[in-house]
C-alpha positions in Angstrom: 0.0 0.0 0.0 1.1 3.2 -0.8 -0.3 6.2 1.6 1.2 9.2 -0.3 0.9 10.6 -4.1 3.8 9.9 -6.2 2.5 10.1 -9.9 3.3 7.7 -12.5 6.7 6.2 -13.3 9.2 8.1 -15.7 11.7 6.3 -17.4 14.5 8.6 -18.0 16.9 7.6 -21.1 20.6 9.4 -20.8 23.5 8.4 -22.9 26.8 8.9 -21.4 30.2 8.9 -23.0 33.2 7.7 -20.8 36.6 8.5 -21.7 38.8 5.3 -22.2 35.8 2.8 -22.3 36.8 -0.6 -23.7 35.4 -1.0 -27.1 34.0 -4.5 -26.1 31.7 -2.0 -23.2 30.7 0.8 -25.7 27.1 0.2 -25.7 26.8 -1.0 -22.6 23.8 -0.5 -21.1 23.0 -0.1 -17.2 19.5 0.1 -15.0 20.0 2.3 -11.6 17.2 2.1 -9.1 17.1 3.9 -6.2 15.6 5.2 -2.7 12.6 2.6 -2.2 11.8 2.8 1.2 9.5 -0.3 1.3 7.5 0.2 4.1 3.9 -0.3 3.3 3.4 3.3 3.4 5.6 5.1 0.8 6.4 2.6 -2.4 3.4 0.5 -3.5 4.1 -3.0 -4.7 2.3 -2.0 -7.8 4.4 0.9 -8.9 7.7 -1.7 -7.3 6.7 -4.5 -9.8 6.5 -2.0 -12.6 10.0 -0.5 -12.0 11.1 -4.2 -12.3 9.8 -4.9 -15.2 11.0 -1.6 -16.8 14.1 -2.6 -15.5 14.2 -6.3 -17.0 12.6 -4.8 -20.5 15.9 -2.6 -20.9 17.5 -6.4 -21.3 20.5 -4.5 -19.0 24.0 -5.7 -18.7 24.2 -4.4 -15.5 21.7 -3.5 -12.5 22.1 -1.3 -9.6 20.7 0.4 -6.7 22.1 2.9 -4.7 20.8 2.9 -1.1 17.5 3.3 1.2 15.6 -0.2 0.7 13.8 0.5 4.2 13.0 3.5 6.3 12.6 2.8 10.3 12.5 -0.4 10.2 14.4 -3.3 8.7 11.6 -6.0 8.9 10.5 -4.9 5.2 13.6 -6.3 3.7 12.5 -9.7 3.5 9.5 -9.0 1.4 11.2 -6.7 -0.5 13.8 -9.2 -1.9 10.8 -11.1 -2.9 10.0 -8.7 -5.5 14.1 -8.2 -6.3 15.0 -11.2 -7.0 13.1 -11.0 -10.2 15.5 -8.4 -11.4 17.5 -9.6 -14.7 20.7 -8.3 -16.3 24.0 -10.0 -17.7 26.2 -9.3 -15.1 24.0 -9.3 -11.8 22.9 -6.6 -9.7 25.2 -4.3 -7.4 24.1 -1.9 -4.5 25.3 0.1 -1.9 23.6 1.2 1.3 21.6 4.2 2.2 21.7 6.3 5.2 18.2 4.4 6.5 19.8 1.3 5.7 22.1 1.8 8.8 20.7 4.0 11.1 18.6 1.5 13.2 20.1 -1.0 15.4 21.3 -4.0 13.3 19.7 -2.7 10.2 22.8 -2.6 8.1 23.6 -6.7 8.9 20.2 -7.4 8.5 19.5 -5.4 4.9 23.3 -6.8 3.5 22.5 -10.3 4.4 19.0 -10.1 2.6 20.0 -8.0 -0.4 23.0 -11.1 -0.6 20.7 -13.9 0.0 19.7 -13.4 -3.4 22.7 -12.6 -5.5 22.6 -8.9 -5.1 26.7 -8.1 -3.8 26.6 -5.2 -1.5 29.2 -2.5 -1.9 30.4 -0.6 1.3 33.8 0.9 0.3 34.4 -2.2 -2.1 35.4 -2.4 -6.2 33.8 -4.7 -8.3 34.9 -5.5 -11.6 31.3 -7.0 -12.9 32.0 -5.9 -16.5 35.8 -6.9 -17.0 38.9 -5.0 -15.5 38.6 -2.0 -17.9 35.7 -0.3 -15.8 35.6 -0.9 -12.2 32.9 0.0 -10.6 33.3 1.8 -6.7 30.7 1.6 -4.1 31.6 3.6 -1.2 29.7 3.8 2.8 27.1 6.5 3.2 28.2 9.6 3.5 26.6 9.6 7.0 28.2 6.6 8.3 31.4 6.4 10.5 32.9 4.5 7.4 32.7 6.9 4.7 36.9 7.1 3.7 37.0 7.2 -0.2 41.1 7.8 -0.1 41.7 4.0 0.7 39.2 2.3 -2.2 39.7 5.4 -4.9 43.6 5.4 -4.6 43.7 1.9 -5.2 42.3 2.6 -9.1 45.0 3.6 -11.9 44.1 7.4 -12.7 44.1 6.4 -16.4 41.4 3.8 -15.4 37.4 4.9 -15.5 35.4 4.2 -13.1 32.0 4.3 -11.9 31.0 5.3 -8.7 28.2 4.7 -6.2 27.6 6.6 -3.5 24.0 7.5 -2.3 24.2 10.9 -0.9 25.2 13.7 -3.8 27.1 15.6 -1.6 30.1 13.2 -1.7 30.8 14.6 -5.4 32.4 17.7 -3.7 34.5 15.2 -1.5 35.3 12.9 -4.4 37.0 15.9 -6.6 40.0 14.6 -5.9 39.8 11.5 -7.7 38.8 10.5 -11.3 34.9 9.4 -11.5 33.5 9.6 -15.2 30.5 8.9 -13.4 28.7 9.0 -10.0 25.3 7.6 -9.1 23.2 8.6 -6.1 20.1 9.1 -5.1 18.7 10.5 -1.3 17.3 13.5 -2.4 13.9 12.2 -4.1 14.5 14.8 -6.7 13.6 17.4 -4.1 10.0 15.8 -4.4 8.2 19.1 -5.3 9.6 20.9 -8.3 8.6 24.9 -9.2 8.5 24.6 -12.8 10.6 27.0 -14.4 12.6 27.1 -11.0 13.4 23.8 -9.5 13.1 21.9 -6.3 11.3 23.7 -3.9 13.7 23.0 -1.3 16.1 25.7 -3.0 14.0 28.1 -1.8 14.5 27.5 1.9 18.0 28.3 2.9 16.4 32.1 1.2 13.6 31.9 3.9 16.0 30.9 6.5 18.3 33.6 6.2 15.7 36.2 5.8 13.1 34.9 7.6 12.6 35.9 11.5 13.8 33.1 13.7 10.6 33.3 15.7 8.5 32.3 12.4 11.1 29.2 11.5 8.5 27.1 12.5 5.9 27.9 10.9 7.8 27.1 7.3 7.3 23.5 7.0 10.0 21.1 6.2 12.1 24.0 6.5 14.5 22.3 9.3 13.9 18.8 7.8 15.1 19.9 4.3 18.4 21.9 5.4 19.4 18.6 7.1 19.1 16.3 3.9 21.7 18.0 1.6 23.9 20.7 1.3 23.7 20.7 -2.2 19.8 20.9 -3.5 20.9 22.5 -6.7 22.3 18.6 -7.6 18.8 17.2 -6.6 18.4 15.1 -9.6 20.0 14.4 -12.7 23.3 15.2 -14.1 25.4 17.5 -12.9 29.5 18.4 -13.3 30.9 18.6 -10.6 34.3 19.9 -11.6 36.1 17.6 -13.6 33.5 14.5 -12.5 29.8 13.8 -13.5 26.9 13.0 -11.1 23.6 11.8 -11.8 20.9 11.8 -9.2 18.2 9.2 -9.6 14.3 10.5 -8.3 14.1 7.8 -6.3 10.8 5.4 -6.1 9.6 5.9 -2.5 7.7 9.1 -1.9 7.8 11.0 1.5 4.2 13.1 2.9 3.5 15.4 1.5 4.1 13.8 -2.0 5.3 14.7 -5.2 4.0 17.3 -7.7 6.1 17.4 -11.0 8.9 15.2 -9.5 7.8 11.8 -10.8 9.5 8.2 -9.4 12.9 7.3 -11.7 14.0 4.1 -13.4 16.9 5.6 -15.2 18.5 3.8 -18.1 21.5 4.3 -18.9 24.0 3.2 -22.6 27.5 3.8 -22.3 29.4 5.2 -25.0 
């Protein structure tokens, strides 16, 4: 059951060329899902079964999820991986954590050894090498956890290597800088969840009524404590971005937080390497 509006599903399309990419990869195509929350209350299993079978009609070499599979309570898991274990690609489906993956007691253990217990590998500051030696792919700790170290995993990686990175918070592309990453995949954000047309996510519009806003009247501006915590960076709420020398993309997300979205549909993005 799903107990908040979210709209229909988008399939977003992007192409991406990569610098260095084997010829045997060129045309390699990839299927990132992201921020589920499966909970009863904020991802239906009728919108869930649809991503997946988006996901499966791409015919993808390559699956993967970057982060928040639960919410508050790790219990979901089990029925989620239900519905996961029908994902299909060539060469298997990678994931890393999300913040809510970890933040209740035993909830990372519990999430990993689900998500595992049916072929999905779980990254947490690990390189993979799914698709051949000449693209590793990085998947680093949340950027809220006591583990997030990049230097360790990213300086293990020849500089004249490409790589792909996943990392579910967006603000680790102002960390990551320092190292190659042709491209980044996160998610967290939920696109901002309600999007000004014309403008962009709402959410850029509250650091504005914080600084010029009267303290005294802070709480009367909903969200607008709730929203400053998420990210520094709303203006990377969803899809790509340079980030200096780097590219991020930011995934929508499937799961939808009260009060909903408006304009800010659910994402399966597909994505060809060239």
């Amino acid at each position: 059951m799903q107990w908040v509006f979210s709209g229909s599903l988008s399939v977003d399309k992007i192409t991406i060329a990569i610098a260095n990419l084997p010829p045997s990869l060129r045309g390699t195509k990839l299927v990132q899902l992201s921020d589920l929350h499966y909970d009863g209350f904020r991802l239906s299993d009728k919108m869930l079964i649809e991503a997946i079978e988006v996901s499966n009609q791409a015919e993808p070499d390559l699956v993967l999820l970057t982060g928040d599979y639960i919410t508050d309570n790790p219990e979901p898991i089990h029925q989620l991986v239900l519905r996961l274990k029908n994902l299909e690609s060539r060469a298997g489906v990678y994931a890393v954590l999300g913040n809510h993956d970890f933040l209740v007691r035993h909830a990372q253990s519990i999430v990993t050894q689900a998500l595992t217990s049916i072929g999905i590998q779980v990254l947490w500051n690990q390189i993979a090498y799914p698709l051949g030696a000449g693209l590793p792919f990085v998947g680093l700790a949340d950027f809220w956890s006591r583990e997030f170290n990049p230097a360790p995993v990213m300086n293990q990686l020849d500089p004249k290597l490409p790589r792909i990175v996943l990392s579910h918070n967006p603000d680790t592309a102002e960390f990551l800088q320092q190292w190659r990453v042709d491209l980044q995949l996160s998610g967290h954000t939920h696109g901002g969840q309600v999007v000004i047309p014309g403008f962009g996510p709402a959410a850029l519009l509250l650091p504005i009524l914080r600084r010029n806003l009267p303290r005294c009247l802070h709480r009367y501006v909903p969200f607008l404590r709730e929203c400053s915590t998420v990210v520094k960076h709303w203006e990377w709420t969803q899809g790509m971005h340079q980030v200096g020398a780097n590219r991020l993309y930011v995934n929508r997300g499937l799961g939808t937080y009260a009060p909903g979205r408006l304009f800010c549909p659910p994402e399966v993005t597909v994505i060809t390497l060239v």
